[in-house]
PLY file of the C-alpha trace (Angstrom):
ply
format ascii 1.0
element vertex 390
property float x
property float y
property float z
element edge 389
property int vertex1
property int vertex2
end_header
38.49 67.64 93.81
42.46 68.29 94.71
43.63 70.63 97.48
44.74 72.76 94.91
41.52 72.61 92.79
40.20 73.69 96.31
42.63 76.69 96.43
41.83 77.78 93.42
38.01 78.14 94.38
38.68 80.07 97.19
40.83 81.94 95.30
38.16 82.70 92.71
35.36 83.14 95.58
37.39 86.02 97.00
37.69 88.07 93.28
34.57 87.40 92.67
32.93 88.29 96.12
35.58 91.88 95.66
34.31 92.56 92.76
29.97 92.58 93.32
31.35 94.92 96.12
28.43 96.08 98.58
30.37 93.42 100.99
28.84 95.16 104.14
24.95 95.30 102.61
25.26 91.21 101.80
26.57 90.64 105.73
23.34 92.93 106.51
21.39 91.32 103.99
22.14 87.82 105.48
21.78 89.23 109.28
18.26 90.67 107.96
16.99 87.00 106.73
18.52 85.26 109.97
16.41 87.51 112.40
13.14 87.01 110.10
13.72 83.30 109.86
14.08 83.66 114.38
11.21 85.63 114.42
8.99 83.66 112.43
10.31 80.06 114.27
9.71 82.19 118.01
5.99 81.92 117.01
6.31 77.93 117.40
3.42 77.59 114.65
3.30 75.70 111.46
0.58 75.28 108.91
-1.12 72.10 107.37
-2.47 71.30 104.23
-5.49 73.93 104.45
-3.28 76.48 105.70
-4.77 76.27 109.61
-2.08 77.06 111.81
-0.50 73.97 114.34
1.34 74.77 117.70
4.52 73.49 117.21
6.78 73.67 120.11
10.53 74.47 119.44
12.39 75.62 121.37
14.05 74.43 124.87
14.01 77.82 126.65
15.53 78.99 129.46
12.73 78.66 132.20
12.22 74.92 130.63
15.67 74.20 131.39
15.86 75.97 134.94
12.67 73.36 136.19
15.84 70.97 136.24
14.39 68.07 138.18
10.71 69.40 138.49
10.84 69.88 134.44
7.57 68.22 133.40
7.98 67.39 129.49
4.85 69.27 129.03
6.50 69.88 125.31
6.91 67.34 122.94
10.94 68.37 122.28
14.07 65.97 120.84
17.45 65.91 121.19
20.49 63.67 120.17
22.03 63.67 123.63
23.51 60.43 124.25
23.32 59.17 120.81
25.35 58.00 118.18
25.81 59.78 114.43
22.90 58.61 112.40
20.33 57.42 115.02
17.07 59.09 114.98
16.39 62.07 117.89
14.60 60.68 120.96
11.82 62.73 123.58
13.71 64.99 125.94
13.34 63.58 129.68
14.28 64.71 133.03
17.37 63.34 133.41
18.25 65.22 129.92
17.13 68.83 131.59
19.38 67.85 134.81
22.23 67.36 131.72
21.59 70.22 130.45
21.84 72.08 133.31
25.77 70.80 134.19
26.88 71.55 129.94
25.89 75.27 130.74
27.24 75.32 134.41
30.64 74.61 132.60
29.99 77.65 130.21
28.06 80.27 132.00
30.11 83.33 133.34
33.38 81.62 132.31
34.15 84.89 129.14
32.14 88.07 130.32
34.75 89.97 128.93
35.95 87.53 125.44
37.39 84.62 124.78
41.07 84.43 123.77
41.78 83.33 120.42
44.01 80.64 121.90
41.27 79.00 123.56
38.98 79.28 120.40
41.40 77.00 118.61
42.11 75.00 121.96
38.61 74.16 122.70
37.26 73.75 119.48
36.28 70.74 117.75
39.07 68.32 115.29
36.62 68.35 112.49
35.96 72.26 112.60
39.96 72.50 112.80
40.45 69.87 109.75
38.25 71.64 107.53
39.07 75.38 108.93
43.03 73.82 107.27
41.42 71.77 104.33
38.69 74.41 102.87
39.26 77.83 104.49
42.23 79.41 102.75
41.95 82.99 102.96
40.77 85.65 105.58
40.82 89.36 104.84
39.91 92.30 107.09
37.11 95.08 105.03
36.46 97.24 107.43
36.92 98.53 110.77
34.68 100.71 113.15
36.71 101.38 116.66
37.17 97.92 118.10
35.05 95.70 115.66
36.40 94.50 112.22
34.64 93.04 109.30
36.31 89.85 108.21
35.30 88.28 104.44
36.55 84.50 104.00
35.81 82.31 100.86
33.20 79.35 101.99
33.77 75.52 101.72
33.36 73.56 98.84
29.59 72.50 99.61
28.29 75.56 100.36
25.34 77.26 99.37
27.00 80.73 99.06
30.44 81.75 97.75
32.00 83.76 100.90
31.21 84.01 104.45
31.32 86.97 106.79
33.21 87.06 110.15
32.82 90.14 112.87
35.14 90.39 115.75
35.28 92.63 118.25
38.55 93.29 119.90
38.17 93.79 123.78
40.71 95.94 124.75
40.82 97.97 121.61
39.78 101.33 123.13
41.89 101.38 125.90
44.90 100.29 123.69
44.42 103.35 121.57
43.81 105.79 124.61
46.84 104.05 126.37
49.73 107.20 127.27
52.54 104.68 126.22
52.98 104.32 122.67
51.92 101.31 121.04
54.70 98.41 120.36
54.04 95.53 118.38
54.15 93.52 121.62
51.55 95.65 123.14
49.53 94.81 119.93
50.32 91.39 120.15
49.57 90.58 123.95
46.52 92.87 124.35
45.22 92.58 121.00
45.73 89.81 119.13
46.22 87.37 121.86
43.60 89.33 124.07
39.94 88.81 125.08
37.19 88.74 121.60
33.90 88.59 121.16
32.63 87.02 117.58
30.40 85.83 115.00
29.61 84.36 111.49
26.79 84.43 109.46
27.13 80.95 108.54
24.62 78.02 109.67
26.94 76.15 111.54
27.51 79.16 114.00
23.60 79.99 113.92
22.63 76.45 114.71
25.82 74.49 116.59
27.36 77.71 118.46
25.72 81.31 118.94
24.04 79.13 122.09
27.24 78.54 123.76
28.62 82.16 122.72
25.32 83.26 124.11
26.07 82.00 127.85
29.51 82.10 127.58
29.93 85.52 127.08
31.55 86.24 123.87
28.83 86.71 121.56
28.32 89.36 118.99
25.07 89.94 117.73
21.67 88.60 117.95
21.61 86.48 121.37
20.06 83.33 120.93
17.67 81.69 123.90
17.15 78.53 122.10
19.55 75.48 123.55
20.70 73.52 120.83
18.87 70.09 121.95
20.00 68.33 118.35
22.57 69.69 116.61
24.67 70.52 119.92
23.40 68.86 123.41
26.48 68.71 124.69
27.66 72.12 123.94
31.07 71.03 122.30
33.19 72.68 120.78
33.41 76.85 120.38
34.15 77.94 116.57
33.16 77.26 113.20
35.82 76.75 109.88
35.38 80.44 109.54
36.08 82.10 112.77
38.61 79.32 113.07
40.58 80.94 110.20
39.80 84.59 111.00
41.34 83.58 114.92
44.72 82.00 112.53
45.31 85.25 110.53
44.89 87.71 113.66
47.27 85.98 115.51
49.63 86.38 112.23
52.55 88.56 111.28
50.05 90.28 109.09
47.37 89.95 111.73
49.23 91.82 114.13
50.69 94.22 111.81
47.28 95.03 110.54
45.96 95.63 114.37
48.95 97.67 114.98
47.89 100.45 112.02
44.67 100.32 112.89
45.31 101.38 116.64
47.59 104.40 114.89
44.33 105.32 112.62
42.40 105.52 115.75
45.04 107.45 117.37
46.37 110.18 114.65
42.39 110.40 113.14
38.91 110.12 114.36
38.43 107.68 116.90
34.90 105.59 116.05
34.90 106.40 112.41
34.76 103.27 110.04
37.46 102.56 108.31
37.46 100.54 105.55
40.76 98.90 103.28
40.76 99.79 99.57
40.62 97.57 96.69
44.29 97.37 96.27
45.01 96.95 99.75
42.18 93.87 100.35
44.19 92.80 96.86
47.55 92.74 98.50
46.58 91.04 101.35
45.14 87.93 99.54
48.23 88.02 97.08
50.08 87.32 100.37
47.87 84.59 101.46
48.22 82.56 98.43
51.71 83.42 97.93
52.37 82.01 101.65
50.24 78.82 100.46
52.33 78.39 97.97
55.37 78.33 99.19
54.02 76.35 102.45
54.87 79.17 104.71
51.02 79.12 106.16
50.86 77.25 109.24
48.29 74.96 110.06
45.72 75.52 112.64
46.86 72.96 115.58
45.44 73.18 119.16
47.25 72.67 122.25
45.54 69.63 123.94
46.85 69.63 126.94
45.78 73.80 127.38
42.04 72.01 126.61
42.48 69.69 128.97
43.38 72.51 131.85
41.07 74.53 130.50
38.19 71.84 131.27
39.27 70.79 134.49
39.21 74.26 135.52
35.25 74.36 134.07
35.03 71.38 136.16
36.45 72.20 139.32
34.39 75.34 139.33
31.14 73.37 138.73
32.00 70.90 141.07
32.32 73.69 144.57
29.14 74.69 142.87
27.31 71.44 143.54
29.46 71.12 146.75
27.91 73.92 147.82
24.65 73.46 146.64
24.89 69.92 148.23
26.34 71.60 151.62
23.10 74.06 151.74
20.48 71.14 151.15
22.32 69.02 154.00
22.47 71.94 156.19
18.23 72.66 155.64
17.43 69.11 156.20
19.52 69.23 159.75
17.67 72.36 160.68
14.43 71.09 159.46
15.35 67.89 161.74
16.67 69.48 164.44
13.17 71.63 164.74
11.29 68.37 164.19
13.29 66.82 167.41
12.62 70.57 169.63
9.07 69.88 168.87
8.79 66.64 169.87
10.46 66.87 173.04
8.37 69.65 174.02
5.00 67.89 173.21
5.98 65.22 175.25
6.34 66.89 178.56
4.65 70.56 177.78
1.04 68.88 178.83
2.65 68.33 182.16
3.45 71.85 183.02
1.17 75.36 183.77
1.00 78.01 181.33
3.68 79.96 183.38
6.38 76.41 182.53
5.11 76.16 179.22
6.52 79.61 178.03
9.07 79.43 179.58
10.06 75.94 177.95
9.05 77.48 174.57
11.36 80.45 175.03
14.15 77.55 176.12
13.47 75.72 172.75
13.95 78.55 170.42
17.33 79.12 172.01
17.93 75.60 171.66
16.60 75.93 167.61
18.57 79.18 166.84
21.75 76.93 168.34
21.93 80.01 171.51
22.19 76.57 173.74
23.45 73.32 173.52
21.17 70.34 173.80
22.31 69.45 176.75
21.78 72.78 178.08
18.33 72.53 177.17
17.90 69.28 178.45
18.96 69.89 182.27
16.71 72.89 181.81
13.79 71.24 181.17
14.64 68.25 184.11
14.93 71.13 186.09
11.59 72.64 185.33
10.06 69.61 185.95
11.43 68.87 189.24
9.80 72.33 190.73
0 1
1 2
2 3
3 4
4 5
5 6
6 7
7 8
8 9
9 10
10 11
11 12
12 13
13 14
14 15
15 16
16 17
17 18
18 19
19 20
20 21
21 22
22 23
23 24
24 25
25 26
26 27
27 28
28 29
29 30
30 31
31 32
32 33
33 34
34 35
35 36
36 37
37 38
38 39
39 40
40 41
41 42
42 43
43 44
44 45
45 46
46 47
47 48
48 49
49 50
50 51
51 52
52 53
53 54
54 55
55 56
56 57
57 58
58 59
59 60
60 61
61 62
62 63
63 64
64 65
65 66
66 67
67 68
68 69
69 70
70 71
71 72
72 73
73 74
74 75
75 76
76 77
77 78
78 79
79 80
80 81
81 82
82 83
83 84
84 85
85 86
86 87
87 88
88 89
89 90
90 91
91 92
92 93
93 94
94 95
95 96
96 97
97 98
98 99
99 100
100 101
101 102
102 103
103 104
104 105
105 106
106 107
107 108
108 109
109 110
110 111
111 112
112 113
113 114
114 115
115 116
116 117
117 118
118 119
119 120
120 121
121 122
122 123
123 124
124 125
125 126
126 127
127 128
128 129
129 130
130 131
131 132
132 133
133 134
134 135
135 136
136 137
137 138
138 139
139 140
140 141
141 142
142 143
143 144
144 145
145 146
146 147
147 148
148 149
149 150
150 151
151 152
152 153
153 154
154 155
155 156
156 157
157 158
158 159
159 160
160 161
161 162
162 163
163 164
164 165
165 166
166 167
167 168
168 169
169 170
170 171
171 172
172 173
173 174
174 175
175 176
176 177
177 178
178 179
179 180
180 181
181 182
182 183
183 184
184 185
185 186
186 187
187 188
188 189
189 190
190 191
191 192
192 193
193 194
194 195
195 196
196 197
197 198
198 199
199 200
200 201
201 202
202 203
203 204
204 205
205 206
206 207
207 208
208 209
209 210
210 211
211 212
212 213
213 214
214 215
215 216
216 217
217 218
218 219
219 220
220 221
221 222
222 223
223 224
224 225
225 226
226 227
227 228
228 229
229 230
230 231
231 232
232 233
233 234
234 235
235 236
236 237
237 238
238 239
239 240
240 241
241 242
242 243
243 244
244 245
245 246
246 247
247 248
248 249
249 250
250 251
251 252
252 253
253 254
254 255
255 256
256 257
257 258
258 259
259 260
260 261
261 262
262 263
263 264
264 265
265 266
266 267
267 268
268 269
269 270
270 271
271 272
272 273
273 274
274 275
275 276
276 277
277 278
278 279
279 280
280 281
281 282
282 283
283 284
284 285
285 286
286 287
287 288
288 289
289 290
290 291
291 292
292 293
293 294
294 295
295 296
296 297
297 298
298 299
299 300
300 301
301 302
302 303
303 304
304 305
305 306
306 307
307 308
308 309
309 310
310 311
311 312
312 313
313 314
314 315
315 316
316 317
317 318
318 319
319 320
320 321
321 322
322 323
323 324
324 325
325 326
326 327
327 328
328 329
329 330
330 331
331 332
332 333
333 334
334 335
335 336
336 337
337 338
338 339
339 340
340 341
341 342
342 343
343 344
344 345
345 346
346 347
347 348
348 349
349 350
350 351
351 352
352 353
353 354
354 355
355 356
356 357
357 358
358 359
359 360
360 361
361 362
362 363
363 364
364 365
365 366
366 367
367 368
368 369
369 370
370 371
371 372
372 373
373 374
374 375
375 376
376 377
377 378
378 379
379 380
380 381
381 382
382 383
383 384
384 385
385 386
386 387
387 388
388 389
């Protein structure tokens, strides 16, 4: 099938998805199956032939993955860590949970408040951008309530359903529209459109490959997921899927911003909260400008800025690395103490038999100066040659 053929189906997804209407009740609808689906897999069960129930472990939790090096594979878990494309998932080991542990290090805390949408396209991965430009043509906004918009976009070619829905949740919204200064398209822009976002999709590559990372990383909307993604994504690569990826593009667009820009004057002139949602004719219009910019090759490609990913991970880096500095530092420093008692004690067993009671306090009170580092050794030295001289 041609690009164009492509086009076309996208095209056709969109009308037809506009048309069924109840747009909102099939995102519920999907979030609905998705947390029955979690719920039943949390129970870690499956059934055999007779219908008897079998533990079946799943899931690499949290406190599995905090054991680190004390992690004792008491569950019988997989993952593709390490491996290349097609080879079979092997048992999880230690040295996998101590892995682990450094792929979140360089995620956790780093987006409490969003992600940009520059970094979403920076960090994510070349084959999510390549089909994000190759299948995803169109992105439409359906409804707003305060900061978080509804986003429709026709699915890829392969898919098992005919559109996918995007949320996003704009930040700074509220204190855009409750700002004293009127709101100027670069306003929009900088706080808005190239501000901090939180997101998701309903489709199976963000369930499975990235609500995880979105999860610890701070920018996830919705369900939170527990579960570390020990096959499809060990590494925790990547940040978006095709979908998002074209949602971020058409934000950070003329109409993107323009769109943001009404919808902080809504908020402003009308009732702030309400939902707000684009009519027919408007969700029309802005597809007709979508193709019409395909058409005429005016729709730019989604291209990331390598060399912001690179900075970007060193930072990650750096920041883990004073972490195991640190860490590192506080270990060496116990062991010293731990050493330095050891040494206390066994210079004091091996003159404390030669003293009185009276002596042997008073050596004892000596050596816990000496241990709390009140005294020097040599301090504590002439002080005990001098208690044994009297």
């Amino acid at each position: 099938m041609s690009n164009n053929d492509h086009f076309q189906q996208a095209y056709l997804q969109m009308q037809e998805a506009l048309k069924n209407g109840s747009l909102r009740r099939d995102l519920q609808g999907r979030r609905s199956q998705d947390n029955k689906q979690r719920a039943f897999a949390e129970k870690e069960i499956e059934f055999d032939d007779r219908g008897r129930k079998i533990p079946r472990p799943m899931f690499l939790r949290p406190e599995d993955i905090a054991k680190g090096k004390d992690y004792d594979v008491e569950k019988v878990l997989y993952t593709t860590l390490g491996l290349q494309p097609g080879e079979p998932p092997r048992r999880i080991t230690r040295d996998d949970i101590l892995a682990f542990q450094d792929n979140i290090l360089l995620l956790k805390d780093q987006y409490k408040k969003g992600i940009t949408i520059q970094n979403i396209i920076n960090l994510s991965l070349a084959d999510d951008i390549q089909r994000a430009n190759e299948q995803i043509y169109l992105a439409v906004p359906l409804s707003r309530k305060s900061g978080l918009v509804h986003f429709l976009t026709n699915a890829g070619p392969n898919s098992k359903v005919q559109n996918h829905h995007v949320e996003v949740e704009f930040t700074n919204f509220t204190s855009v529209v409750f700002d004293i200064k009127k709101e100027a398209i670069s306003t929009v822009k900088n706080r808005l459109a190239n501000g901090k976002i939180r997101f998701e999709c309903d489709c199976e590559r963000h369930t499975f490959w990235y609500r995880y990372m979105a999860t610890i990383g701070g920018y996830c909307l919705g369900r939170h997921e527990g579960g570390f993604p020990k096959v499809r994504n060990p590494h925790l690569s990547g940040v978006a899927c095709k979908h998002v990826l074209r949602v971020a593009k058409w934000i950070t667009s003329p109409a993107g911003i323009q769109y943001l820009k009404k919808q902080v004057e809504a908020d402003r002139k009308k009732q702030v909260g309400a939902r707000y949602k684009l009519s027919d004719a408007q969700i029309n219009d802005q597809i007709s400008q979508q193709v019409e910019d395909l058409q005429n090759g005016m729709s730019k490609p989604i291209v990331s800025n390598i060399q912001k990913a690179e900075q970007e991970m060193m930072r990650r880096a750096e920041k883990v690395a004073k972490r195991h500095f640190a860490k590192q530092m506080k270990e060496i420093k116990a062991l010293e103490n731990k050493m330095h008692k050891l040494m206390v004690q066994s210079r004091l067993e091996a003159v404390i038999h030669t003293l009185n009671k009276d002596k042997q306090s008073q050596a004892k009170r000596m050596a816990d100066l000496w241990v709390r580092n009140e005294i020097s050794q040599d301090d504590f030295d002439i002080y005990m040659r001098g208690l044994n001289a009297k």
